[in-house]
C-alpha positions as CSV (number, residue, x, y, z in Angstrom):
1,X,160.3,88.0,114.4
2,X,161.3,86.6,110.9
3,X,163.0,83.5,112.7
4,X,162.8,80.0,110.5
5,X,161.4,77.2,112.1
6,X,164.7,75.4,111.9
7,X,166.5,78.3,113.4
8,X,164.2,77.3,116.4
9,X,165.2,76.0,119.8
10,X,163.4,75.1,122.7
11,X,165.2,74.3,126.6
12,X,163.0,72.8,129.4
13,X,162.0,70.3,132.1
14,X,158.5,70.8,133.0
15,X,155.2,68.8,131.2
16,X,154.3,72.4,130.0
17,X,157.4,72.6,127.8
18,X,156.2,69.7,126.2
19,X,154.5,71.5,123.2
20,X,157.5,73.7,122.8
21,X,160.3,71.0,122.4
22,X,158.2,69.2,120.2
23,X,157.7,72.3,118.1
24,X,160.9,73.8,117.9
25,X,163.7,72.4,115.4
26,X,166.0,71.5,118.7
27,X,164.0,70.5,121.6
28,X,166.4,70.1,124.4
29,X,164.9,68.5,127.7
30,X,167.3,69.2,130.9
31,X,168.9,66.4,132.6
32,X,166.5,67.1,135.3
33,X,163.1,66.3,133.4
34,X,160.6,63.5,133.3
35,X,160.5,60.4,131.0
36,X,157.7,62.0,129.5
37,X,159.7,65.4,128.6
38,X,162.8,63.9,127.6
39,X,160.5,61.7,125.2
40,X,158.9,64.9,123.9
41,X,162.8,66.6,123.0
42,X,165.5,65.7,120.3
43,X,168.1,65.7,123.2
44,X,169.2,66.1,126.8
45,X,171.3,68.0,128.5
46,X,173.1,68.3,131.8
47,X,170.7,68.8,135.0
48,X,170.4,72.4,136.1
49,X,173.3,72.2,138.5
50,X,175.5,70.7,135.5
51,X,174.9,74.0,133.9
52,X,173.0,72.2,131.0
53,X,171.0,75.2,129.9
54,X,174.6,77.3,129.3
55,X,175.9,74.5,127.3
56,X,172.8,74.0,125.1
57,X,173.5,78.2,124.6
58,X,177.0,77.5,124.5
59,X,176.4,75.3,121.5
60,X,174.3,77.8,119.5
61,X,177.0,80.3,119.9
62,X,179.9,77.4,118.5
63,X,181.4,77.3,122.0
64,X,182.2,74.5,124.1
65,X,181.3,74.9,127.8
C-alpha cells in the first residue's frame, strides 16, 4: 500500500494484537487490555466505553477528542 513503517499504527486489547502493536511504529493498547498487551504497546488509551479507540484516531487526524 506504499505506507512507511513509521506511518504505522496499531489499536487493540486482545493477546492476538500482540504482534501487531509491537510491529507497528504506534502500538496503542486500549484501557481495557491485559498487563501483557499493554506491555507489548508504546501507549494506552481510554477503555472502550471511554471512547479510546476515537481518540487514538482523533490524534492521527490533529484533533482532540
Amino acid at each position: 500500500m506504499g505506507v512507511p513503517d513509521e506511518a504505522t499504527v496499531a489499536v487493540g486489547d486482545g493477546a492476538d494484537d500482540v504482534d501487531a502493536l509491537i510491529w507497528a511504529a504506534r502500538g496503542v493498547a486500549m484501557g481495557q487490555a491485559s498487563a501483557t498487551v499493554r506491555a507489548a504497546a508504546d501507549e494506552v488509551t481510554g477503555t472502550i466505553t471511554e471512547d479510546g479507540a476515537a481518540t487514538v484516531l482523533a490524534s492521527l487526524l490533529g484533533r482532540g477528542h
